[in-house]
C-alpha positions in Angstrom: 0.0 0.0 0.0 1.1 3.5 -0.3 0.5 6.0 2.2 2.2 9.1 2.7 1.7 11.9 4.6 2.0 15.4 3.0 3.1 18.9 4.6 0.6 21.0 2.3 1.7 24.5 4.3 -1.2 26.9 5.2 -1.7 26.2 9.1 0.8 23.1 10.0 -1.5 21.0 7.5 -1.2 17.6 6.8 -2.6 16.3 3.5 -2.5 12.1 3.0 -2.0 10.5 -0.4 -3.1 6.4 -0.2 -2.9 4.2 -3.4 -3.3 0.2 -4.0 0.4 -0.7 -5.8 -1.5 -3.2 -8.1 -4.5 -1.2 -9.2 -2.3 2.3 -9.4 -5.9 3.6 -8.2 -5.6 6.1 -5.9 -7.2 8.5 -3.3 -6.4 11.9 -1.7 -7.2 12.7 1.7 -7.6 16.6 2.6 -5.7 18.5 -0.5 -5.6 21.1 2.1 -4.9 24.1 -0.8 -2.1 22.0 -1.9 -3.4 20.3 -4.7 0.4 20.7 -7.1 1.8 18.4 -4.7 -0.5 15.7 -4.7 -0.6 15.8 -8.9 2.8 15.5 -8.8 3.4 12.9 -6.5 0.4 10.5 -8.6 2.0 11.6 -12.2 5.6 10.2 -10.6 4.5 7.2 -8.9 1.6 6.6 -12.1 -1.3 6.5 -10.4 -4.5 7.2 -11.2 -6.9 9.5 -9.1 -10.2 8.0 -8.1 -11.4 9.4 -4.5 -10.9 13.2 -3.0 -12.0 12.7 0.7 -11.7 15.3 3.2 -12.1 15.4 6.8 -14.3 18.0 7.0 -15.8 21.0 5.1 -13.4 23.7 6.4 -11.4 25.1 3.8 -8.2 24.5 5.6 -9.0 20.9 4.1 -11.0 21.3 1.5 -8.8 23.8 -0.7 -8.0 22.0 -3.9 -10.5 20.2 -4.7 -11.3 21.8 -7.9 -8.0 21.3 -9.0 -7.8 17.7 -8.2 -11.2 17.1 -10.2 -9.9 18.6 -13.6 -9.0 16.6 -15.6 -9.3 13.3 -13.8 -12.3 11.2 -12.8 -12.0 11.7 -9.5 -15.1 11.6 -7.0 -15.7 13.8 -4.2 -16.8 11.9 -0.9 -17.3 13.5 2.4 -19.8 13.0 5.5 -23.4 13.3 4.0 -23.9 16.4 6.2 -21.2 18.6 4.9 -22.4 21.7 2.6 -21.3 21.5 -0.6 -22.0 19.4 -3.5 -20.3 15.1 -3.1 -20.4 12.8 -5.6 -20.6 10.5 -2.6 -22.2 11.5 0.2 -20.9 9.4 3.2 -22.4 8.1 6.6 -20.6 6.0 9.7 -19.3 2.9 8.8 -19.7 2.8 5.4 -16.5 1.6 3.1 -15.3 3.4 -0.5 -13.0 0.6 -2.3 -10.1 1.8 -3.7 -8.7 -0.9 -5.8 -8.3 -3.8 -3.5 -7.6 -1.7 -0.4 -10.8 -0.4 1.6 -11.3 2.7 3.5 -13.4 2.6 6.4 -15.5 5.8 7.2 -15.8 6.9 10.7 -17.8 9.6 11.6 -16.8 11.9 14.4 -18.9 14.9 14.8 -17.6 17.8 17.6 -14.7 19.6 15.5 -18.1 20.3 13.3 -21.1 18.2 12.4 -19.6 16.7 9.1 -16.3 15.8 10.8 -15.3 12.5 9.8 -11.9 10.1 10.6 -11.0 7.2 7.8 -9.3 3.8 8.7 -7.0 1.6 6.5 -4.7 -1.3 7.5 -4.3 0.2 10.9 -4.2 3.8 9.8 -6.2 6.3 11.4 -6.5 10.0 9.6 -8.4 11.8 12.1 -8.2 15.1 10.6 -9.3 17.6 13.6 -10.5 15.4 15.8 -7.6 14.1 17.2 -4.2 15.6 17.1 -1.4 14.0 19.0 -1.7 15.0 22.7 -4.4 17.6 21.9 -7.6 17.6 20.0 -9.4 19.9 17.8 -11.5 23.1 19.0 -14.8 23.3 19.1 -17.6 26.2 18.7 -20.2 25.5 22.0 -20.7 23.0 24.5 -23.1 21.4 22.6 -19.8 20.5 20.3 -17.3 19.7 22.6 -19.9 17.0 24.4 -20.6 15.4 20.8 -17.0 15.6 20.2 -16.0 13.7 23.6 -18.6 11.0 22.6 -16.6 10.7 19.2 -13.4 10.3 21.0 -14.2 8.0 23.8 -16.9 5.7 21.8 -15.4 6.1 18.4 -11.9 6.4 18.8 -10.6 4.8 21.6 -12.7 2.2 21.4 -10.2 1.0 18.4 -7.2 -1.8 18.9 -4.5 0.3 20.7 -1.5 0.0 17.9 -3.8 1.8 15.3 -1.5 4.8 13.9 -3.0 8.1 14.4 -2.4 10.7 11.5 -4.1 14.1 12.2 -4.9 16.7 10.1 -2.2 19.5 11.5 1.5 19.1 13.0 0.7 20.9 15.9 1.5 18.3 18.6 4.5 17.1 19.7 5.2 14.4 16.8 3.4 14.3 13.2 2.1 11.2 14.3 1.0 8.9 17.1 -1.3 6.0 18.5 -4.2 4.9 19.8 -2.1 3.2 22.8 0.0 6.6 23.2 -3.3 9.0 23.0 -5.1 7.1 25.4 -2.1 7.1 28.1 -0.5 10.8 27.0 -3.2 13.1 25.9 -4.6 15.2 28.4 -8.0 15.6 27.4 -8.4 11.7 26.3 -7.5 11.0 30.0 -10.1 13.5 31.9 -12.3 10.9 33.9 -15.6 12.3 32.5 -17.4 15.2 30.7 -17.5 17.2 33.5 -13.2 17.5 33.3 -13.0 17.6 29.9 -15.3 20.6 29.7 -13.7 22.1 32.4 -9.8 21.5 30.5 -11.4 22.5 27.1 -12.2 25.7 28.9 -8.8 26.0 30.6 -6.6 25.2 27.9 -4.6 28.3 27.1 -3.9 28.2 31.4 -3.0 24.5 31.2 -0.8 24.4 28.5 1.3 27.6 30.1 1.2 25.6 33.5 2.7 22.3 31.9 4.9 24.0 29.3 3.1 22.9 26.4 3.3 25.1 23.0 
């Protein structure tokens, strides 16, 4: 299998290229405004474009989608919910083939309501989910609560050496575990809702107190 993970620039973003070696079909997982480097990397490895999936609709992720589509026959998935048109609207636990590979769809509402992560072979993209030892933001407490149901029921619920790949390099390593969130990130090991609210709301004193950037 291929599966690289791509600096695309903007705000520490990560952009993921996966492809099945025998089929040469291809997908790309949040172009993330970056879509030169993706085209590039499938004309030199010969691959052939099939899925654009991205994490969720913000444009930080969503930014090169037009490019990717000229040109190509390349079909837009995302979570049904997200506001723009798909070629495949998507909903949890549903699987796109890609060749002889599978990508399994997660969603994982919280970040925002379309927020989606996607498993293959043991490779979790979680986009702004999960980051490693943090998590993404969210807009109410009505998020964050839907978000700490996606974490604890959707995510950590999976076998511990899955590899985590988020959608920004803004924790301490581009990438991580399941094992390593669930004994190192600070919000994954509040006890309940109650203390993950509380730390959500703290944050900006938490990371000063425990020296984290």
């Amino acid at each position: 299998m291929v599966f690289e993970q791509i600096r695309t620039g903007g705000d520490r973003n990560f952009g993921y290229l996966i492809a099945d070696p025998e089929t040469k079909e291809a997908a790309v997982v949040d172009p993330s405004g970056a879509p030169d480097l993706f085209l590039l990397r499938i004309q030199r490895l010969g691959l052939k474009l099939r899925w654009i999936l991205c994490s969720h609709s913000h444009w930080d992720h969503t930014g090169g989608i037009n490019e990717l589509k000229q040109g190509t026959d390349a079909l837009l998935a995302m979570h049904g919910s997200a506001p723009m048109p798909l070629d495949r609207p998507l909903e949890d636990s549903d699987t796109l083939n890609l060749g002889k590979l599978a990508l399994q769809i997660i969603h994982t509402p919280g970040h925002c309501d379309d927020a989606i992560c996607i498993l293959i072979n043991g490779n979790l993209m979680t986009g702004d989910t999960l980051y490693v030892g943090k998590i993404g933001g969210t807009a109410s407490d009505s998020d964050a609560r839907k978000q700490y149901d996606s974490l604890h029921r959707k995510l950590m619920t999976l076998p511990e050496e899955t590899k985590v790949y988020p959608g920004h390099d803004v924790g301490v390593r581009p990438s991580s575990t399941i094992g390593e969130e669930k004994r190192n990130n600070p919000f994954i090991l509040q006890p309940d809702i109650q203390h993950f609210l509380h730390l959500k709301a703290n944050w900006a004193d938490y990371k000063k107190q425990h020296g984290i950037s």
